[in-house]
OpenMM code with the backbone's topology and positions (N, CA, C; nanometers):
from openmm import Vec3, app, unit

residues = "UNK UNK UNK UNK UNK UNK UNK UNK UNK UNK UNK UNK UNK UNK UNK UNK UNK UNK UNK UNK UNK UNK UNK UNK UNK UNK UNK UNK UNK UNK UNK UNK UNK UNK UNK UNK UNK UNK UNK UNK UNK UNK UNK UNK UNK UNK UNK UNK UNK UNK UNK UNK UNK UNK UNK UNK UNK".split()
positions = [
    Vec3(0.0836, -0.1187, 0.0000),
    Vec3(0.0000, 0.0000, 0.0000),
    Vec3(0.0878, 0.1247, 0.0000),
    Vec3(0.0627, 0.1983, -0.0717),
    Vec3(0.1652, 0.3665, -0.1044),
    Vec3(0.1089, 0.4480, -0.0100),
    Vec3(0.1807, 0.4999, 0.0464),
    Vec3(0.1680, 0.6553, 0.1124),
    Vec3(0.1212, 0.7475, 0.0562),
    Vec3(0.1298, 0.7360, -0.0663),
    Vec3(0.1513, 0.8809, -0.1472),
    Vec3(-0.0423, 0.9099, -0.2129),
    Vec3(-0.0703, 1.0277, -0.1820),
    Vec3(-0.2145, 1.0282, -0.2895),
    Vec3(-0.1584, 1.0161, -0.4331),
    Vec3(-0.3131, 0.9591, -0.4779),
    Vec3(-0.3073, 0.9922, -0.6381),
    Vec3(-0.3257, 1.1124, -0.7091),
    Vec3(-0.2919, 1.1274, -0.7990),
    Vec3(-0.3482, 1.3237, -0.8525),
    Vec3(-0.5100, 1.3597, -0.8387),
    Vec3(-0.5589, 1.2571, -0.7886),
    Vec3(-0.6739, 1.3144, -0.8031),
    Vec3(-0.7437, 1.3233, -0.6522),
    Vec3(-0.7019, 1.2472, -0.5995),
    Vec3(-0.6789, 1.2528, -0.4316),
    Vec3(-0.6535, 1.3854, -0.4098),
    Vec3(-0.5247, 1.4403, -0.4571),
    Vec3(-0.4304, 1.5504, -0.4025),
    Vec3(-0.5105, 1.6355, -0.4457),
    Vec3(-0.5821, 1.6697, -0.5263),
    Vec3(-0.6887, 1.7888, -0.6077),
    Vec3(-0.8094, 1.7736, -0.5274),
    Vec3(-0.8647, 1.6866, -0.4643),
    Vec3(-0.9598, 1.6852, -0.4001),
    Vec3(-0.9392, 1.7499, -0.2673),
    Vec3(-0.8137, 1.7077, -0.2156),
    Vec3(-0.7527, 1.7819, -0.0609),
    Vec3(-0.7247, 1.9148, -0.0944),
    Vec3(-0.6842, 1.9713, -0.1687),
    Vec3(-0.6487, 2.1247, -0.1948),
    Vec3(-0.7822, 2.1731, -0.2437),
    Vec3(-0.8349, 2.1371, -0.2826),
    Vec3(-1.0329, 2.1865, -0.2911),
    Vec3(-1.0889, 2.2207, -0.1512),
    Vec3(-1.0658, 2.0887, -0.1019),
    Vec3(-1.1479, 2.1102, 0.0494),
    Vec3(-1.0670, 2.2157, 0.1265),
    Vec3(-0.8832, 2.2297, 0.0928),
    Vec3(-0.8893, 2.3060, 0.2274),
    Vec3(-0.8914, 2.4334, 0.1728),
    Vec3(-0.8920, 2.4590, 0.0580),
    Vec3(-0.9505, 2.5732, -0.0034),
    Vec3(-1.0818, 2.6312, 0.0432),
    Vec3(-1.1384, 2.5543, 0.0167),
    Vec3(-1.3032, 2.6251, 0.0670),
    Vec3(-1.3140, 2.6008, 0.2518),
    Vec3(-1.2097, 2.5094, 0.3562),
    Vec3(-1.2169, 2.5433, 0.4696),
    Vec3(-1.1396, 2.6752, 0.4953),
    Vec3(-1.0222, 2.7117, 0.4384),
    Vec3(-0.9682, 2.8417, 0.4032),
    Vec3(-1.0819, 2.9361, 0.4001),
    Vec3(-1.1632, 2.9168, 0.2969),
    Vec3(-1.2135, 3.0423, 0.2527),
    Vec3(-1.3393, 3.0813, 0.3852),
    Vec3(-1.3891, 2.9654, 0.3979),
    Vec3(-1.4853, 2.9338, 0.5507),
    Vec3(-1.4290, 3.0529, 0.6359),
    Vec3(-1.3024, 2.9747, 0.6575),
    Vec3(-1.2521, 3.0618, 0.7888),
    Vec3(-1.2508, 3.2244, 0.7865),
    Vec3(-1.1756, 3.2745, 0.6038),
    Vec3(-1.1623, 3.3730, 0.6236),
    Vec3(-1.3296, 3.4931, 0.6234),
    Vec3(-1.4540, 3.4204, 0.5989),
    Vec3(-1.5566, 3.4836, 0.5907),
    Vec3(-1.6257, 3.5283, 0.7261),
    Vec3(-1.6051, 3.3858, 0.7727),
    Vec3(-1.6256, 3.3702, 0.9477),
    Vec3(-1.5456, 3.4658, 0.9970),
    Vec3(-1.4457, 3.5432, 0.9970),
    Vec3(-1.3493, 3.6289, 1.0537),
    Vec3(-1.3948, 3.7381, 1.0217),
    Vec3(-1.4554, 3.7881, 0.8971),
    Vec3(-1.4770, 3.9118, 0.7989),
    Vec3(-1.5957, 3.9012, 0.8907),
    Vec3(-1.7194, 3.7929, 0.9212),
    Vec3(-1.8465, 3.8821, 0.9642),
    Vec3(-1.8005, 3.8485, 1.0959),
    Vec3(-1.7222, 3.8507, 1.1839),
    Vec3(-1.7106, 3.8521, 1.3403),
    Vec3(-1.6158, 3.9992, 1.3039),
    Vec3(-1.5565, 4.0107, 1.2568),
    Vec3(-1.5091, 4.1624, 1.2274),
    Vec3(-1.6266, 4.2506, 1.2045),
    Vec3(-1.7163, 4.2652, 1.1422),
    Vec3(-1.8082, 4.3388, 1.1167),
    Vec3(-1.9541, 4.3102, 1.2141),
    Vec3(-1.9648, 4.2092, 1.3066),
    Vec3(-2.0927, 4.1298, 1.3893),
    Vec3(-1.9755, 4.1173, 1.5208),
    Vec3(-1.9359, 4.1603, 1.6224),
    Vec3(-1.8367, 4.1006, 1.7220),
    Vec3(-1.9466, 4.0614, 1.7837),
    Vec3(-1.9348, 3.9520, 1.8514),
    Vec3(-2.0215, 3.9037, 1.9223),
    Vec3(-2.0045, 3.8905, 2.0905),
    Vec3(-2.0457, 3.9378, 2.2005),
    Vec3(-2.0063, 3.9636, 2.3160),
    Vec3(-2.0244, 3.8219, 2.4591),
    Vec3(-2.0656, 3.7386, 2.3355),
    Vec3(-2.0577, 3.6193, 2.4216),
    Vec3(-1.9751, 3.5282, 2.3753),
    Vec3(-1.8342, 3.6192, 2.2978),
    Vec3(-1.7427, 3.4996, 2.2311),
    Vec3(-1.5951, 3.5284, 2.3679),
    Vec3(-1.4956, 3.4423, 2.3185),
    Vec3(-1.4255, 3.4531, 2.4390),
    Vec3(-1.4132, 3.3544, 2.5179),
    Vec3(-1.3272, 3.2977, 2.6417),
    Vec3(-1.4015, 3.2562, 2.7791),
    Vec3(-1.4495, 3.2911, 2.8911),
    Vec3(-1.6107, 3.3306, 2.8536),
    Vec3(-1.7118, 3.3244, 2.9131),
    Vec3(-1.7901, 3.2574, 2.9656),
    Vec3(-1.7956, 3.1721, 3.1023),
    Vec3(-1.8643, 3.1171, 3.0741),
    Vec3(-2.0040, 3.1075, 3.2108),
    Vec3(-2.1177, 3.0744, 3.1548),
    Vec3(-2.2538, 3.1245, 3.1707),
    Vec3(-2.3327, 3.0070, 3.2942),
    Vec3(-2.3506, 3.0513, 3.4366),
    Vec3(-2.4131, 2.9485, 3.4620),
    Vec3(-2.6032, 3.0290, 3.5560),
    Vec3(-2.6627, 2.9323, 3.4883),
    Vec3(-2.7724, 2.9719, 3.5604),
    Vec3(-2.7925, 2.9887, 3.6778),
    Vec3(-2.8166, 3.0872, 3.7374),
    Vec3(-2.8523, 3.1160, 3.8950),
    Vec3(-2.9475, 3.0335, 4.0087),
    Vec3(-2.9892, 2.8935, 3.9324),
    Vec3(-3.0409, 2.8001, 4.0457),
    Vec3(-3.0064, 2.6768, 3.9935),
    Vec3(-2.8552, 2.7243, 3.9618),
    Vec3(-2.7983, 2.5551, 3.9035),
    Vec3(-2.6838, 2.5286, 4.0311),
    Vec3(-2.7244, 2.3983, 4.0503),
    Vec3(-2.6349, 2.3506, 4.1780),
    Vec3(-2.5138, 2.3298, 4.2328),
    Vec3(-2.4362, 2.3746, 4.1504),
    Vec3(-2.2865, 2.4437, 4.1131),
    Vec3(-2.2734, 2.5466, 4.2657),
    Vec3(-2.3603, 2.6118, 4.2364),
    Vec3(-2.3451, 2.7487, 4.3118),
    Vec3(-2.4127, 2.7078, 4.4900),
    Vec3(-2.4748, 2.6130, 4.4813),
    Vec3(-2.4866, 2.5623, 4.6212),
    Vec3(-2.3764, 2.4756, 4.6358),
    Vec3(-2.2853, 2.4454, 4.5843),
    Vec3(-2.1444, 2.3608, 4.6399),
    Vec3(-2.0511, 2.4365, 4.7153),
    Vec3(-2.0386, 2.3700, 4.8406),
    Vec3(-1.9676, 2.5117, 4.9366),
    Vec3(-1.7636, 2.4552, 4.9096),
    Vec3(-1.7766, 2.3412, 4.8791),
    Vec3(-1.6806, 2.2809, 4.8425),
    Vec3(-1.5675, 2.3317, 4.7178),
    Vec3(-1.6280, 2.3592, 4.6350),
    Vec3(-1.5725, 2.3897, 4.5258),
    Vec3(-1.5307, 2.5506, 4.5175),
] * unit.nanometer
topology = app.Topology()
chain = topology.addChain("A")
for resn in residues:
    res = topology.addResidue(resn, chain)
    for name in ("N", "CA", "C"):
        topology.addAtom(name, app.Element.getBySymbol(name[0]), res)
């Protein structure tokens, strides 16, 4: 069994990461233009979730 892709393998992988490329860079363009204020680590816990009655932690 070869390691190596075939040419048409290799054209199929540079497609996909082309368009995950391009994904990414659109996703960046509308969080540049949309920032969103719950991005980050934030993180959210409801006020009668039982977390917050643990005297332990």
């Amino acid at each position: 069994m070869s390691d190596k892709l075939t040419k048409e393998q290799q054209q199929e992988l540079e497609q996909i990461a082309a368009e995950i490329e391009a994904e990414a860079i659109q996703m960046r363009l509308d969080y540049e233009q949309n920032p969103s204020e719950e991005s980050g680590s934030v993180v959210y816990i409801h006020p009668d979730a039982e977390f917050l009655n643990d005297e332990e932690e």
